[in-house]
C-alpha positions in Angstrom: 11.2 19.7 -16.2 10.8 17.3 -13.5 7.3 16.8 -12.0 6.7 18.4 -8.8 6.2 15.2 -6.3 7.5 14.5 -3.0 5.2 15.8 -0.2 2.5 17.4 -2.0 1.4 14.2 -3.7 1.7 12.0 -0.3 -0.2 14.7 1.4 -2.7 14.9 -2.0 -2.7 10.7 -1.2 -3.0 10.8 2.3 -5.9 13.6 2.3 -8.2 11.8 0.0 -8.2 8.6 1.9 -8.1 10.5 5.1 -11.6 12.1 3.7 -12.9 9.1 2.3 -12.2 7.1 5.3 -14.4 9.8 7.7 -17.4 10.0 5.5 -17.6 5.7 4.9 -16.7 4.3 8.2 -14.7 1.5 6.1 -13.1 -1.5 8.0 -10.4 -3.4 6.3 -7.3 -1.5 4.5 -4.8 -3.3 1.9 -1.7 -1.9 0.9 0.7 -3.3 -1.2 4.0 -2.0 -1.7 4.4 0.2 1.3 8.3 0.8 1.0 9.0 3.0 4.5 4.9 2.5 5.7 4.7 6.0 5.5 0.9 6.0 3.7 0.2 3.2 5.3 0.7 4.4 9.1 -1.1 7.3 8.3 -3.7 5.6 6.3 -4.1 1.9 8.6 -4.5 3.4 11.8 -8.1 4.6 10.9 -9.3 1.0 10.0 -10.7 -2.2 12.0 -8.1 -4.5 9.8 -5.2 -3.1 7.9 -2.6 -5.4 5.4 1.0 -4.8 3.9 2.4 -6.7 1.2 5.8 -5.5 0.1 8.8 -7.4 -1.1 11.0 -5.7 1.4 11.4 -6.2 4.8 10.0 -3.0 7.0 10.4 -2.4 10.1 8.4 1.0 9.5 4.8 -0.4 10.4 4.1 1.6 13.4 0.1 -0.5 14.1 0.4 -3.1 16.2 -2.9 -5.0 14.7 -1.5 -4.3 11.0 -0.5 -7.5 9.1 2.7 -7.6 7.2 3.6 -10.2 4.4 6.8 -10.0 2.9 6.2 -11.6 -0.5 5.6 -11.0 -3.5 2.1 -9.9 -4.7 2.0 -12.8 -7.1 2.3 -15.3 -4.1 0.6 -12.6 -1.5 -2.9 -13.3 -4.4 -2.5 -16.7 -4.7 -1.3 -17.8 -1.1 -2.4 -15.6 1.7 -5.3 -13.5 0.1 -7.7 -15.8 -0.1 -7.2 -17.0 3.3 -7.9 -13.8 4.9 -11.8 -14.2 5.0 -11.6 -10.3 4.4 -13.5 -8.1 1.7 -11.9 -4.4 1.5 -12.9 -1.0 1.6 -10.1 0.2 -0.3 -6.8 -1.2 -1.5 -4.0 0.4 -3.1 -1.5 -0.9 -5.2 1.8 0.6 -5.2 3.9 -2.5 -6.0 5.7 -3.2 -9.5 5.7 -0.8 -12.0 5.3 -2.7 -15.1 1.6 -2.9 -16.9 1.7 -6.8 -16.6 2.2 -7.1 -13.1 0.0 -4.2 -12.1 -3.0 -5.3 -14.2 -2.2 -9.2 -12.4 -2.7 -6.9 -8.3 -5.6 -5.3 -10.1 -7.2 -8.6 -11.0 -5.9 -10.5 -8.0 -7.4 -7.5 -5.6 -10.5 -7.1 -7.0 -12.6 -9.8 -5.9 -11.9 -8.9 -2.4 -12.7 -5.5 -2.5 -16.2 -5.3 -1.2 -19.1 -3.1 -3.9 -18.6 0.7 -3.7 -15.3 -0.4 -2.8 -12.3 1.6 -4.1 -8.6 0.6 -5.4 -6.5 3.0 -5.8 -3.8 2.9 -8.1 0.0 4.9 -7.7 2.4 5.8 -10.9 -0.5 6.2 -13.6 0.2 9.3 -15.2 4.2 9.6 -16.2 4.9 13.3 -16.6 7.6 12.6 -19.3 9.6 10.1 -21.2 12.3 10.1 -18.4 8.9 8.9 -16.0 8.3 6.2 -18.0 11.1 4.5 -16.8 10.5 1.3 -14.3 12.6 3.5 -11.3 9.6 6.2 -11.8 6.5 5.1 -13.4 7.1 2.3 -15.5 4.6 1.4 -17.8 1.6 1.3 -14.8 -0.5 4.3 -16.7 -1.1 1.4 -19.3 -3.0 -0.5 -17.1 -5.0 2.3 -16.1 -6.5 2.8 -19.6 -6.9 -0.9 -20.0 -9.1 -0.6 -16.9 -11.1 2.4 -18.4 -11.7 0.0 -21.7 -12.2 -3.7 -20.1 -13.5 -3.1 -17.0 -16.3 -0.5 -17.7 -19.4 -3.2 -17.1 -17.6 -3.4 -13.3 -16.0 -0.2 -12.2 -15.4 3.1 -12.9 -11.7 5.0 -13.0 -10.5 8.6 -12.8 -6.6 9.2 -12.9 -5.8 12.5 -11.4 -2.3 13.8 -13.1 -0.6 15.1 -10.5 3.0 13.8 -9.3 3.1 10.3 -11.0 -0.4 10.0 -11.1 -3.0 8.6 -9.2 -5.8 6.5 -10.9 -9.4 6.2 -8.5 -11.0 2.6 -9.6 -14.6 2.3 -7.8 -16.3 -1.2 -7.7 -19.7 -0.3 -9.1 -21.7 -1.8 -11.8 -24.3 1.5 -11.7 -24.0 5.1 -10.1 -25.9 4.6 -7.1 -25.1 1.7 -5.1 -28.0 2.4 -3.0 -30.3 1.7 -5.7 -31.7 -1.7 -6.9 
């Protein structure tokens, strides 16, 4: 049985950071892999700074103010990121699909995302065998549970497994930010 994706997760995606973006007032949105810029124009348009990174050339960036960088994330961490000057309020990785490179965004990203920050993380939870597959999932749910195991001293992670899963990564070495 094929998992049930297409709109319902998107709209699932979009919702969340829609929400999340209304209640924190956050300024500076990353996005890498953006394919058509579908998320992102929905998502971008509600933040002071937005970025794209994506392999691919796209012309689907409706934001006038957004920056685009056609690299890879590899080069996009090493070259341009640091450059920036920005910290971010959330950044979601939707790039490569294998547990290497999505554990190398994770760890590239990180240190720019600002405390109670969030990184979101597409393709974690493969419904089947078939989704395991680099043209689905790939092996990214790996990196998810490496996260939950490493990372716990820095962050906290839910996936939700719905469509190809979504994993929820919060930059937080305690519960509430707010106290010292």
């Amino acid at each position: 049985m094929k998992p049930r994706h297409s709109n319902f997760v998107r709209d699932l995606v979009e919702y969340y950071l829609s929400e999340t973006i209304h209640l924190t007032r956050p300024s500076a949105y990353l996005e890498m892999g953006i394919q058509k810029a579908i998320t992102f124009n929905e998502v971008a348009v509600q933040f002071d700074k937005a970025v794209a990174v994506d392999v691919l050339p796209c012309g689907g960036i409706k934001l006038k103010d957004a920056q685009f960088f056609q690299m890879d994330t590899d080069d996009f961490i090493k070259d341009v990121l640091p450059t920036l000057g920005l910290q971010f309020d959330i950044a979601f990785i939707d790039a490569g699909h294998g547990d290497l490179q999505v554990m190398r965004d994770f760890e590239g990203v990180f240190p720019h995302v600002k405390e109670n920050g969030l990184i979101l993380l597409h393709d974690t939870y493969p419904q089947n065998e078939e989704y395991k597959s680099l043209s689905f999932c790939g092996t990214a749910y790996k990196t998810a549970w490496k996260i939950r195991q490493e990372w716990r001293e820095k962050c906290e992670i839910v996936t939700l497994p719905i469509g190809h899963g979504l994993s929820l990564v919060r930059k937080a070495d305690r519960q509430l930010m707010w106290e010292k």
